[in-house]
LUMPA-406814 format. One record per residue (C-alpha): residue number from 1; residue in one letter; x, y, z. Coordinates in nm, 3 decimals, decimal comma, padded with zeros to 5 digits, m for minus. Each point is the difference from the previous one (the first is absolute). Layout:
% LUMPA-406814
{seq NUM; type a; east X; north Y; up Z}
...
//
This chain:
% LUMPA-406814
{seq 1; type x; east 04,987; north m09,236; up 01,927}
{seq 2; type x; east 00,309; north 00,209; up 00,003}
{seq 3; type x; east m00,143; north 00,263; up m00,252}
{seq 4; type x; east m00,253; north 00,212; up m00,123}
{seq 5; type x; east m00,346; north m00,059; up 00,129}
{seq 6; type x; east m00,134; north m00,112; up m00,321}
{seq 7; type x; east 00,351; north m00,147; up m00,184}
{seq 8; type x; east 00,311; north m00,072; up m00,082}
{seq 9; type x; east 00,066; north m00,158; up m00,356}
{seq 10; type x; east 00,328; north m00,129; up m00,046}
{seq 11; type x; east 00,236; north 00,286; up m00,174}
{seq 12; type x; east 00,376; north m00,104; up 00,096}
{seq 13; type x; east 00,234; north 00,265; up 00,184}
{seq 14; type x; east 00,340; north m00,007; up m00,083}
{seq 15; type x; east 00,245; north m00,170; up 00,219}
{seq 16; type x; east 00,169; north 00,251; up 00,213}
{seq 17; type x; east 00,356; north m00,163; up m00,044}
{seq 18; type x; east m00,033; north 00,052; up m00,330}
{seq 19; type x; east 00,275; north 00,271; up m00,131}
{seq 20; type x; east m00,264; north 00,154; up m00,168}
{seq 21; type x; east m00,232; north 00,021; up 00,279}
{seq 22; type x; east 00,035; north 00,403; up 00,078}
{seq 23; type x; east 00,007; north 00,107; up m00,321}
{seq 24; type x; east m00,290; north 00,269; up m00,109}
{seq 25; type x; east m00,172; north m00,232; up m00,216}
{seq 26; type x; east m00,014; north m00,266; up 00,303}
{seq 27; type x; east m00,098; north 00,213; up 00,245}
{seq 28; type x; east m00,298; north 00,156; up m00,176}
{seq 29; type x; east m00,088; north m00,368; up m00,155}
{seq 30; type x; east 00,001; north m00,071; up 00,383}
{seq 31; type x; east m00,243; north 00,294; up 00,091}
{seq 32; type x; east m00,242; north m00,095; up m00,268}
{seq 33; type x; east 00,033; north m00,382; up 00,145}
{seq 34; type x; east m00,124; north 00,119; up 00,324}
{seq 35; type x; east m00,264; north 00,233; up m00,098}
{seq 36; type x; east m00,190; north m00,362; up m00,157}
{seq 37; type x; east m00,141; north 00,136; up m00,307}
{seq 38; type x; east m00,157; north m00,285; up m00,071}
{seq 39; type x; east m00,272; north 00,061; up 00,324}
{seq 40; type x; east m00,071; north 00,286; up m00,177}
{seq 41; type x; east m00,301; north m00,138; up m00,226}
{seq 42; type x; east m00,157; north m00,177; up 00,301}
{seq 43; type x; east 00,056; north 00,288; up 00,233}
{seq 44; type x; east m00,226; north 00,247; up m00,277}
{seq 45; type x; east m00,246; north m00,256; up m00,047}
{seq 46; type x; east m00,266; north 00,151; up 00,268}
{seq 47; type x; east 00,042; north 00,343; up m00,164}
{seq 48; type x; east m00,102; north m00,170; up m00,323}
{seq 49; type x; east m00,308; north m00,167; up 00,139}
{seq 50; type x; east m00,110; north 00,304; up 00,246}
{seq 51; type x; east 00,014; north 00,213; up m00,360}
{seq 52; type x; east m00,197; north m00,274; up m00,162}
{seq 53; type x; east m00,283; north 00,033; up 00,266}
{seq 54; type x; east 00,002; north 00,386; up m00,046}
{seq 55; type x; east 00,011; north 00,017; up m00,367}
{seq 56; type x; east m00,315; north m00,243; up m00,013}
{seq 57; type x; east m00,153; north 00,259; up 00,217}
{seq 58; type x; east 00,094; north 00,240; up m00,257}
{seq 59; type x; east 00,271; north 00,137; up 00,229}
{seq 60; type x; east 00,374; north 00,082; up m00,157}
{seq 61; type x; east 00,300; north 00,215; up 00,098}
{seq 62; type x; east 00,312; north m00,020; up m00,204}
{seq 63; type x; east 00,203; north 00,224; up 00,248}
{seq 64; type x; east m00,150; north m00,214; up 00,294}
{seq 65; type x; east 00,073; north m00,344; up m00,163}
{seq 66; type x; east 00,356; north 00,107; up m00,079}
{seq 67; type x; east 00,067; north 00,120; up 00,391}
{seq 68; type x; east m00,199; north m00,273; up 00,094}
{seq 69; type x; east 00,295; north m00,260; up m00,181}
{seq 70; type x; east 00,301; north 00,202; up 00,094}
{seq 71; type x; east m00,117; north m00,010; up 00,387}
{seq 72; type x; east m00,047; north m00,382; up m00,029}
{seq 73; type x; east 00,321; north m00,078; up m00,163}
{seq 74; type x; east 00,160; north 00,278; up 00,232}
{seq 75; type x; east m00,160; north m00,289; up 00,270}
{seq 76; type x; east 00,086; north m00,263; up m00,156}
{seq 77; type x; east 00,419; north 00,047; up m00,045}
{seq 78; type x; east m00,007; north 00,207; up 00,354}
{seq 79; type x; east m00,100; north m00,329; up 00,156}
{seq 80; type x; east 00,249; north m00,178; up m00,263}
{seq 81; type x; east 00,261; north 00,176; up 00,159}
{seq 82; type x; east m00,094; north m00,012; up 00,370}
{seq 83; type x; east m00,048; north m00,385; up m00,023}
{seq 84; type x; east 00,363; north m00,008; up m00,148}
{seq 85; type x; east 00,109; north 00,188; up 00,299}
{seq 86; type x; east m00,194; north m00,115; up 00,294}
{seq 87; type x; east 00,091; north m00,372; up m00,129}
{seq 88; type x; east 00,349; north 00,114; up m00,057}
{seq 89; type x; east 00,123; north 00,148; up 00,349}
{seq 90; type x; east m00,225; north m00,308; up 00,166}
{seq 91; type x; east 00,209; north m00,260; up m00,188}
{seq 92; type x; east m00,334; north m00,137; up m00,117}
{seq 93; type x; east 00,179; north 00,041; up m00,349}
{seq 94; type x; east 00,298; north m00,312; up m00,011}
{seq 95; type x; east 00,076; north m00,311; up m00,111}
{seq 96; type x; east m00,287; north m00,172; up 00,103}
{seq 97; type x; east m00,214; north 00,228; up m00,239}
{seq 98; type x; east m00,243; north m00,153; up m00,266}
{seq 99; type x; east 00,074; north 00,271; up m00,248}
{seq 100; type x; east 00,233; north 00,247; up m00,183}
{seq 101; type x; east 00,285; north 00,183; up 00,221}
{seq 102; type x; east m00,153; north 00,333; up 00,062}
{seq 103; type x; east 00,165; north 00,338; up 00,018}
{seq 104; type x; east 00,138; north 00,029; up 00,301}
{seq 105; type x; east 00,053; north m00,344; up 00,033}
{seq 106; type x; east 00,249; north 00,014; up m00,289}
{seq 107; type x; east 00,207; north 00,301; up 00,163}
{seq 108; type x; east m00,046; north 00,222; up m00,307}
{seq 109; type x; east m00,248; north 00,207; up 00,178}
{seq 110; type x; east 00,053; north 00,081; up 00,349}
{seq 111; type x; east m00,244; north 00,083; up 00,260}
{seq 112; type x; east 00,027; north 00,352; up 00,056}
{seq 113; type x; east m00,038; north 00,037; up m00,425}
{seq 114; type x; east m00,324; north m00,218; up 00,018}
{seq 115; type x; east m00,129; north 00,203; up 00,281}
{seq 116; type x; east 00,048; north 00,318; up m00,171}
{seq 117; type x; east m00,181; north m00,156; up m00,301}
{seq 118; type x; east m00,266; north m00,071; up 00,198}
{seq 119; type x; east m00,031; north 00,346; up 00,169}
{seq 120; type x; east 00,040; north 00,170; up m00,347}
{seq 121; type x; east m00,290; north m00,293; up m00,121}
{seq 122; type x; east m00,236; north 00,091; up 00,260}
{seq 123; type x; east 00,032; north 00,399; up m00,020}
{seq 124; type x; east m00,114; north m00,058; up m00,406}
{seq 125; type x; east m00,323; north m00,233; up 00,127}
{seq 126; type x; east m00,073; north 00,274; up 00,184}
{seq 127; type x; east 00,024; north 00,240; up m00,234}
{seq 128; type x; east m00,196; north m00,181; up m00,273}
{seq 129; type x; east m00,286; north m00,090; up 00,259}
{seq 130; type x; east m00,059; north 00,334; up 00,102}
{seq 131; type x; east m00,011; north 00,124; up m00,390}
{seq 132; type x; east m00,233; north m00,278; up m00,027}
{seq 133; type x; east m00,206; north 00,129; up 00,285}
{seq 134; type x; east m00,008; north 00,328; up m00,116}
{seq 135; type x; east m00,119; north m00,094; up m00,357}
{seq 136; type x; east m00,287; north m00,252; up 00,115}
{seq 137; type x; east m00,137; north 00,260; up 00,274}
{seq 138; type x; east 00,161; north 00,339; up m00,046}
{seq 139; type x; east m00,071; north 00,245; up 00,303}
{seq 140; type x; east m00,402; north m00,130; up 00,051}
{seq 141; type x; east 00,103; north m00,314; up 00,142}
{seq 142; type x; east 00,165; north 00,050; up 00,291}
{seq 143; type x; east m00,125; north m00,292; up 00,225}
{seq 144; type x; east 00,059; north m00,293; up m00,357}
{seq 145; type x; east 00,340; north 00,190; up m00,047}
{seq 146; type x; east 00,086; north m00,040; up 00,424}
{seq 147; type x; east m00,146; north m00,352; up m00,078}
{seq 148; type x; east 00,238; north m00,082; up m00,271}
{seq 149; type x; east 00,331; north 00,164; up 00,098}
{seq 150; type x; east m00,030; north m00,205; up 00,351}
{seq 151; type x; east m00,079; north m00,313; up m00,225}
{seq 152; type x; east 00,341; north 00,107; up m00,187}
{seq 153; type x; east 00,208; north 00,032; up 00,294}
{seq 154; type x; east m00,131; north m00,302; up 00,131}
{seq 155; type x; east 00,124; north m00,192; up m00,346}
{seq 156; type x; east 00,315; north 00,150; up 00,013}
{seq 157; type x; east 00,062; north m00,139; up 00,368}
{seq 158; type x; east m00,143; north m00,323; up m00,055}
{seq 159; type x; east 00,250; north m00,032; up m00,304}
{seq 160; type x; east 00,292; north 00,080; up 00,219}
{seq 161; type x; east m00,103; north m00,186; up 00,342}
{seq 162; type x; east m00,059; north m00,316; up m00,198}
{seq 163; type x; east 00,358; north m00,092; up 00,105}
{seq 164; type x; east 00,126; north 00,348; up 00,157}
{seq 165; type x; east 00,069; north m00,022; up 00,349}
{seq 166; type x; east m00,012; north m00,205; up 00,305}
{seq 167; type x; east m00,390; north m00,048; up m00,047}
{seq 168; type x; east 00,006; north m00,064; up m00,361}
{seq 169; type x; east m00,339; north m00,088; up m00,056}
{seq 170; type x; east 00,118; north m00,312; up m00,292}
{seq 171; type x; east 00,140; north m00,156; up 00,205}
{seq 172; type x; east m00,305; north m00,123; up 00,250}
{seq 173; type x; east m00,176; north m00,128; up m00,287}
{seq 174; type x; east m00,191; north 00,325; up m00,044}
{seq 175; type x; east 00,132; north 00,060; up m00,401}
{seq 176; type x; east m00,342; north m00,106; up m00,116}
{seq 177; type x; east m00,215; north 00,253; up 00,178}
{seq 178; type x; east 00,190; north 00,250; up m00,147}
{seq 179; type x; east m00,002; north m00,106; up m00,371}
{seq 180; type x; east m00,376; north m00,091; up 00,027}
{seq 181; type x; east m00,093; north 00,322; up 00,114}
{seq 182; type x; east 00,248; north 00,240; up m00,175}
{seq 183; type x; east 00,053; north m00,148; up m00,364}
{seq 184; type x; east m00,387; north m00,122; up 00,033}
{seq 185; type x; east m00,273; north 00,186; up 00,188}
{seq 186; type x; east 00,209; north 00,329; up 00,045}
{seq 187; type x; east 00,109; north 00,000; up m00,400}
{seq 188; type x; east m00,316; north m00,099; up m00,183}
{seq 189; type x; east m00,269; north 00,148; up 00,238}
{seq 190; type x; east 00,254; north 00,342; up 00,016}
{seq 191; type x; east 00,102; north 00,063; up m00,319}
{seq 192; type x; east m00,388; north m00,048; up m00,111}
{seq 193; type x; east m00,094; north 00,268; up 00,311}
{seq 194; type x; east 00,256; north 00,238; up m00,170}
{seq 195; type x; east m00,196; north 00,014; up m00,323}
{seq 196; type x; east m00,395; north m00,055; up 00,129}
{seq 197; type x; east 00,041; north 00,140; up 00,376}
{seq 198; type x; east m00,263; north m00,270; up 00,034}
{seq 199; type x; east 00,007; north m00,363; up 00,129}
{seq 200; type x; east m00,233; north m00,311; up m00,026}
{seq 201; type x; east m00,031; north m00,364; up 00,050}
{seq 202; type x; east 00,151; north m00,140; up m00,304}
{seq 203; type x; east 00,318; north 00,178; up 00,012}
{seq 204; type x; east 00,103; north m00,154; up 00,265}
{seq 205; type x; east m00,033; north m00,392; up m00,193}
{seq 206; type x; east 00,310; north 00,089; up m00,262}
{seq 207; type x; east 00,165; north 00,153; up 00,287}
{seq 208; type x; east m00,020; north m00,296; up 00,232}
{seq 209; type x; east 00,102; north m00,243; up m00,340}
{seq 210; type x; east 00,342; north 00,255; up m00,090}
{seq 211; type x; east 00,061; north m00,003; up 00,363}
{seq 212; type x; east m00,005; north m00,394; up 00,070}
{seq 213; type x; east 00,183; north m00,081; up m00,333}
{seq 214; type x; east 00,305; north 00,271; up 00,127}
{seq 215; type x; east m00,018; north m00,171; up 00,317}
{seq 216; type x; east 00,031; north m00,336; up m00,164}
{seq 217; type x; east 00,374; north 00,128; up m00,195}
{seq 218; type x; east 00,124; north 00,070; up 00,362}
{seq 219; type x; east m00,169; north m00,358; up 00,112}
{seq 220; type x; east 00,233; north m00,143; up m00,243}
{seq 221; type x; east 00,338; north 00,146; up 00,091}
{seq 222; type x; east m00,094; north m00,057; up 00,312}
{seq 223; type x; east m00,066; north m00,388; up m00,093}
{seq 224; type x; east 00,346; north 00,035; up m00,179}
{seq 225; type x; east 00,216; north 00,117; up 00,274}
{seq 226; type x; east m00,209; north m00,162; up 00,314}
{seq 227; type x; east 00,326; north m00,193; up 00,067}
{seq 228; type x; east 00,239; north 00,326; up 00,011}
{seq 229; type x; east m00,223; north 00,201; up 00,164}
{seq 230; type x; east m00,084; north m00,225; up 00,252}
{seq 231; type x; east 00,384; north m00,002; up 00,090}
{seq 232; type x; east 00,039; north 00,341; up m00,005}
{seq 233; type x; east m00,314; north 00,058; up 00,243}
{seq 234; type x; east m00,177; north 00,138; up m00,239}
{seq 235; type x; east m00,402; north m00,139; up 00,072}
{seq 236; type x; east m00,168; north 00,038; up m00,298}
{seq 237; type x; east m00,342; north m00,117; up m00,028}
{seq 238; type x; east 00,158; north m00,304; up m00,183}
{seq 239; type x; east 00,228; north m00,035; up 00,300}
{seq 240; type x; east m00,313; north 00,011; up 00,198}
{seq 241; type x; east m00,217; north m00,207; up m00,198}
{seq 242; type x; east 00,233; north m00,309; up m00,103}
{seq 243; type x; east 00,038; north m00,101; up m00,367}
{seq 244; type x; east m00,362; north m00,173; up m00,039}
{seq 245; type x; east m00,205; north 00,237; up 00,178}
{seq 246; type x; east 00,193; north 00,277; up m00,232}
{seq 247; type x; east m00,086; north m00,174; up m00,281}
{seq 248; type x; east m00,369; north m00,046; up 00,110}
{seq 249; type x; east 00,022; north 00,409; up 00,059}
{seq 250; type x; east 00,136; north 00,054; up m00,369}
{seq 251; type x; east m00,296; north m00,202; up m00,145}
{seq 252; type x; east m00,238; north 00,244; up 00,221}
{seq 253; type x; east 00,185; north 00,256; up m00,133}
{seq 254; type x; east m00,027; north m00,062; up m00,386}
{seq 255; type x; east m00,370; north m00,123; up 00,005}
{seq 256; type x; east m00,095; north 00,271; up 00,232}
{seq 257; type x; east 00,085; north 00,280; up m00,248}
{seq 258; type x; east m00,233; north m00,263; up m00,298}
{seq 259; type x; east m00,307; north 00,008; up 00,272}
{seq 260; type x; east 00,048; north 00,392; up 00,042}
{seq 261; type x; east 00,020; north 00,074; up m00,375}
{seq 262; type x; east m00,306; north m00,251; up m00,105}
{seq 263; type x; east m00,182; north 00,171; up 00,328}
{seq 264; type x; east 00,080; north 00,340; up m00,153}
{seq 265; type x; east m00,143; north m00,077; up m00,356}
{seq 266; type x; east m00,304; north m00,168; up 00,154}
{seq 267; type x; east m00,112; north 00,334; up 00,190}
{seq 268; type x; east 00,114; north 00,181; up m00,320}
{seq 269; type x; east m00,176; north m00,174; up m00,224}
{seq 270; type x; east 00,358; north m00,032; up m00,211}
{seq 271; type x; east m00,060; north m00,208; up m00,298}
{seq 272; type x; east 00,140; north m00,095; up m00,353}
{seq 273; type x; east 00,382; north 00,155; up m00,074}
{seq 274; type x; east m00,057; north 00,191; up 00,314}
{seq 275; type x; east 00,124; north m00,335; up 00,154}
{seq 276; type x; east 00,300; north 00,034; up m00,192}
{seq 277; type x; east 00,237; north 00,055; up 00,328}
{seq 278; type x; east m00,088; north m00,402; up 00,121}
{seq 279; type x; east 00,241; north m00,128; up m00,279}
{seq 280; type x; east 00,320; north 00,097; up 00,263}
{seq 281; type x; east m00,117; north m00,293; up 00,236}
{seq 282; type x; east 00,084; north m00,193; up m00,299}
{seq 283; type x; east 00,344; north m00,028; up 00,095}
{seq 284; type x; east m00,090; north 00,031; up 00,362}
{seq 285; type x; east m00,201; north m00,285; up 00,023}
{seq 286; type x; east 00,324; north m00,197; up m00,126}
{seq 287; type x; east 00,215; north 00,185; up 00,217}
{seq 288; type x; east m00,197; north m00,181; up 00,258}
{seq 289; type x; east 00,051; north m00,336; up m00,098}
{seq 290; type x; east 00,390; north 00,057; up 00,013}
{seq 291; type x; east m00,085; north 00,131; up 00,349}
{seq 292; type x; east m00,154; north m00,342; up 00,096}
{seq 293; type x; east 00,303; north m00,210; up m00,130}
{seq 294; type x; east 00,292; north 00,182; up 00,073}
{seq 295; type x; east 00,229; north m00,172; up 00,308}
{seq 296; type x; east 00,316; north 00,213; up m00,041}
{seq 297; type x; east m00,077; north 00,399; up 00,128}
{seq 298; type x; east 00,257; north 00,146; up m00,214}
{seq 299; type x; east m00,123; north m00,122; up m00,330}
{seq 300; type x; east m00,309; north 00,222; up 00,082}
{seq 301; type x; east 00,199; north 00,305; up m00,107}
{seq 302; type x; east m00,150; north 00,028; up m00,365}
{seq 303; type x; east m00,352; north m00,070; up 00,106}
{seq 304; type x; east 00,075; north 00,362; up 00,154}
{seq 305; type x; east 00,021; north 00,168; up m00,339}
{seq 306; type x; east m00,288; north m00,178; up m00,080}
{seq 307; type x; east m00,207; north 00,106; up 00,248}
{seq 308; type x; east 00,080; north 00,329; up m00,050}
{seq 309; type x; east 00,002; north 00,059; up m00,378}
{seq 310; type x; east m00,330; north m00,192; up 00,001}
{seq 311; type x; east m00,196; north 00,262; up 00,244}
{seq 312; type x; east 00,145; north 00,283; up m00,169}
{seq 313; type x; east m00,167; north m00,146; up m00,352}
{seq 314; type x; east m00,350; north 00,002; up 00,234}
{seq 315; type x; east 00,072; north 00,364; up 00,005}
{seq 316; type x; east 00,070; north 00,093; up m00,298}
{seq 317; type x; east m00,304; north m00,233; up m00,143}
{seq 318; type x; east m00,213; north 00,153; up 00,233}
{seq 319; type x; east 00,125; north 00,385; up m00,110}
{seq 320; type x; east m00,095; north m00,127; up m00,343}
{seq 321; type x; east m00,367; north m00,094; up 00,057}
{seq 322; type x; east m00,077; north 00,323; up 00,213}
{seq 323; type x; east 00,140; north 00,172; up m00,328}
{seq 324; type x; east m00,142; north m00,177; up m00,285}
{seq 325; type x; east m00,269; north m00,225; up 00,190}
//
């Protein structure tokens, strides 16, 4: 995958021998091509399940659930914009590429702009996380709010070492881990801390399902663009895996998040509309079956949008049956 962790939907960057190509309107058309918005919804979809949790609880924070979203998207575009760069100055970004020309492919953004963006990106993620902090524990708190601002800073560097540097950890197939853990465990189980200051079993069930269907949207790039990266010595998982053990791995993926949720409302006791979040493996469970008879990678690229729009709607269905169920 020569993106963002969780995705890259196609959103076309204007040729840069185009005469138009460094006018104002293309260059800031170019910036908002590289920050991805469309990962956005996916990226904010633990935040909207960790809130779920805590408001069933009878826990709720405006002020934290606001910080809580501008941290993650802070996240999300930071590591929009380091993927663009570390895959741009490694050449990972050419030709060969699955997808869209990216920003610094296309020349309209140089290097040194995109890493200012992403120093300017990170210094605001900071800044949000440790307002969040501050409003979930105030001054009482000093060991959750040490707990949380090393959790931040770890985020922030995972975003930029996914492919930063010589030991870019995307590139030896470790992308997964940090998806899983950061946009699953680390967003639902820590954005529900932030409101309860509490943990327990269950939690941890949505977590592990939000976490496993992120990983799958970077399971399919990766699918996508297993022949460029493989070129470009980039060993993704899928690199690792081959094409039918990857697929095997995406099935895992999708029906591990089902088993997690239906284990969740079993030692809830969730019944009735409070099931209401099951109809977004509707389209899932379809998704799949394109999965199984697909031969050609790159035709995999709106299965991606899929993916992702679909485990966003489990959010939002699930926000709605903490509130009104």
């Amino acid at each position: 995958m020569n993106r963002s962790p969780i995705s890259d939907h196609r959103s076309p960057i204007p040729d840069p021998r185009s005469p138009i190509t460094q006018s104002p309107r293309t260059k800031i058309r170019t910036w908002i091509s590289a920050a991805r918005l469309r990962t956005l919804p996916l990226s904010v979809s633990g935040i909207l399940v960790g809130t779920a949790l805590a408001i069933q609880e009878g826990f709720f924070n405006a002020i934290i659930f606001a910080f809580a979203l501008c941290t993650t998207l802070g996240l999300q575009i930071l590591s929009n914009f380091a993927n663009d760069y570390g895959d741009g100055i490694k050449g990972t970004d050419n030709d060969d590429r699955a997808g869209p020309m990216r920003a610094l492919q296309s020349g309209i953004i140089s290097d040194r702009e995109m890493k200012k963006a992403m120093i300017i990106t990170a210094v605001l993620t900071l800044i949000f996380a440790l307002l969040l902090i501050y409003h979930a524990f105030g001054s009482d708190n000093f060991l959750h709010s040490l707990l949380f601002f090393v959790l931040g800073i770890c985020a922030i560097a995972a975003a930029i070492k996914y492919t930063v540097g010589n030991s870019a950890y995307g590139y030896r197939g470790l992308g997964d881990v940090f998806v899983f853990v950061f946009f699953g465990l680390v967003s639902v189980v820590g954005s529900y801390f932030l409101y309860v200051h509490a943990l327990n079993f269950e939690v941890f069930l949505p977590a592990i399902a939000i976490g496993l269907l992120s990983t799958a949207v970077l399971n399919l790039n990766n699918m996508r663009d297993q022949t460029g990266d493989k070129k470009a010595g980039k060993n993704t998982l899928v690199v690792k895996l081959g094409a039918k053990r990857a697929k095997n791995y995406h099935y895992f993926l999708i029906l591990g998040a089902l088993v997690a949720l239906l284990l969740f409302a079993i030692f809830t006791k969730t019944s009735g509309w409070g099931l209401l979040y099951f109809l977004a493996f509707a389209p899932l469970l379809l998704h799949l079956k394109t999965i199984h008879r697909n031969k050609i990678p790159t035709q995999l690229d709106p299965e991606l949008k899929k993916v992702a729009l679909s485990t966003f709607l489990l959010a939002v269905l699930f926000l709605i049956t903490a509130i009104y169920f």
